[in-house]
C-alpha positions in Angstrom: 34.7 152.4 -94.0 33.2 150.3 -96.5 31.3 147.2 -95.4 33.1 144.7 -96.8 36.0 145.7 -94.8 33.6 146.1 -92.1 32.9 142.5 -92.2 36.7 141.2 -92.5 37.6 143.0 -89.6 35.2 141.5 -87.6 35.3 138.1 -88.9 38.9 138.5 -88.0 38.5 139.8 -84.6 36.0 136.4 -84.3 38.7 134.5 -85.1 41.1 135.9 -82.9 38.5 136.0 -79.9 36.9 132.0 -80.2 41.2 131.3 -80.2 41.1 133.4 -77.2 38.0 132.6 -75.5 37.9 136.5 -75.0 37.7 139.7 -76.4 41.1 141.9 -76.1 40.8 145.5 -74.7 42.1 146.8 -78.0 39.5 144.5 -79.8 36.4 145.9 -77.8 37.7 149.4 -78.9 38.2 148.7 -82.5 34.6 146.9 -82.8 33.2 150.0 -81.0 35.3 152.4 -83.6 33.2 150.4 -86.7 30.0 149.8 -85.1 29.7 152.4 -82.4 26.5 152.2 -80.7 25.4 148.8 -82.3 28.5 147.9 -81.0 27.5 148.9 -77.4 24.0 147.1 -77.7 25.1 144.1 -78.9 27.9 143.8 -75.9 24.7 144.7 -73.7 22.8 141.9 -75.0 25.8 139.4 -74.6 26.7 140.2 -70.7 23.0 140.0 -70.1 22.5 136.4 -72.1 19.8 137.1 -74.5 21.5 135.1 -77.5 19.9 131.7 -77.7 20.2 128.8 -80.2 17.5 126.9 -80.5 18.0 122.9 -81.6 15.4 121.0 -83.0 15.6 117.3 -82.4 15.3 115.3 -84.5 15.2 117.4 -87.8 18.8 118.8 -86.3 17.4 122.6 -87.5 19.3 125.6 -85.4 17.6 129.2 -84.8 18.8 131.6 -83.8 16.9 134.5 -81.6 18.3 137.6 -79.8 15.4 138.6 -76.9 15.2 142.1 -77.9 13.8 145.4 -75.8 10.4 144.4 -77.6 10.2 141.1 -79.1 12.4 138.3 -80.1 14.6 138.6 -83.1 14.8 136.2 -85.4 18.7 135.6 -87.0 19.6 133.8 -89.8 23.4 133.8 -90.0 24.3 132.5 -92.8 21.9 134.5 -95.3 23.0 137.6 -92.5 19.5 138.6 -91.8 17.2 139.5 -88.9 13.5 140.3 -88.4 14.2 143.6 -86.8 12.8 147.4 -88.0 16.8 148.1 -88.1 17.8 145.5 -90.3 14.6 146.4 -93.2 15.2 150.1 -93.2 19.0 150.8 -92.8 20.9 147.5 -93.9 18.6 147.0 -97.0 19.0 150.5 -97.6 22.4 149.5 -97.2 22.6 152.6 -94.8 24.5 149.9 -92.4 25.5 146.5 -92.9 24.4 144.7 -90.0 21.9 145.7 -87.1 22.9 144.9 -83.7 21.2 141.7 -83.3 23.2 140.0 -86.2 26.7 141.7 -84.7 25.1 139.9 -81.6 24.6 136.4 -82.6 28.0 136.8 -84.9 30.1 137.2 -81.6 27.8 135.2 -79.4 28.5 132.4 -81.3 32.1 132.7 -81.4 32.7 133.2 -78.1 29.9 130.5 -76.9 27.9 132.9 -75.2 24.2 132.0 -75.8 21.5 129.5 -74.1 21.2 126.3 -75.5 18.0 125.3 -75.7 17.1 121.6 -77.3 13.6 121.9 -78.7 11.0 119.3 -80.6 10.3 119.4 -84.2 6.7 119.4 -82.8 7.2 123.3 -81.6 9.0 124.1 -84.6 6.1 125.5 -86.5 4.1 127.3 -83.6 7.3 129.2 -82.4 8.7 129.9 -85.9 5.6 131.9 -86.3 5.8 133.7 -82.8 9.7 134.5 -83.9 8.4 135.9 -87.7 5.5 138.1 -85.8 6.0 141.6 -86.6 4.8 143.3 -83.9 4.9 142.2 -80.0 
């Protein structure tokens, strides 16, 4: 399956689930069917809440992080990236389009389920470098 379609069908099943609140029986299988075990890490990482957004008050600046097995994994949505090994050898390589941490953050998001956490431009800095750190 190529990764654009990749991408529309789960965009689509986002849709579908923030509507919802939930994701469908029939959803969870057909994101496992594209994603397979990425799939099954990043529902992992959902039920056990390590999607937070980060705030920054006043500067209003969001960050993302998924608290991975060995660090914390910085996302940036938009530009689809992520700090992790996964993400610089397979979905550069374009072996993959997304590593688990962005499919993650993608359905965290939509279905609100991450930590808020309101932060102070002051910290911004110190734990943007902790985040870009790449080793633990």
């Amino acid at each position: 399956m190529s990764s654009n379609l990749e991408v529309d069908t789960l965009n689509g099943i986002c849709r579908k689930a923030k509507a919802e609140g939930k994701l469908s029986g029939s959803n969870l299988t057909e994101l496992y069917e594209l994603f397979g075990s990425r799939f099954t890490k990043a529902l992992d990482a959902l039920k056990e809440g390590r999607v937070k957004k980060y705030s920054f008050k006043p500067s209003g600046r969001i960050v993302w992080i998924v608290v991975g097995r060995e660090r914390d994994y910085l996302i940036m949505p938009e530009a689809e990236f992520c700090t992790c090994d996964d993400f610089y050898f397979r979905v550069l390589d374009k072996k993959v389009h997304m590593c688990y941490h962005l499919l993650t953050q993608k359905l965290a998001q939509n279905l609100t389920w991450f930590e808020s956490v309101d932060a102070d431009d002051d910290c911004y800095d110190m734990l943007m470098d902790e985040w870009k750190k790449a080793t633990p």
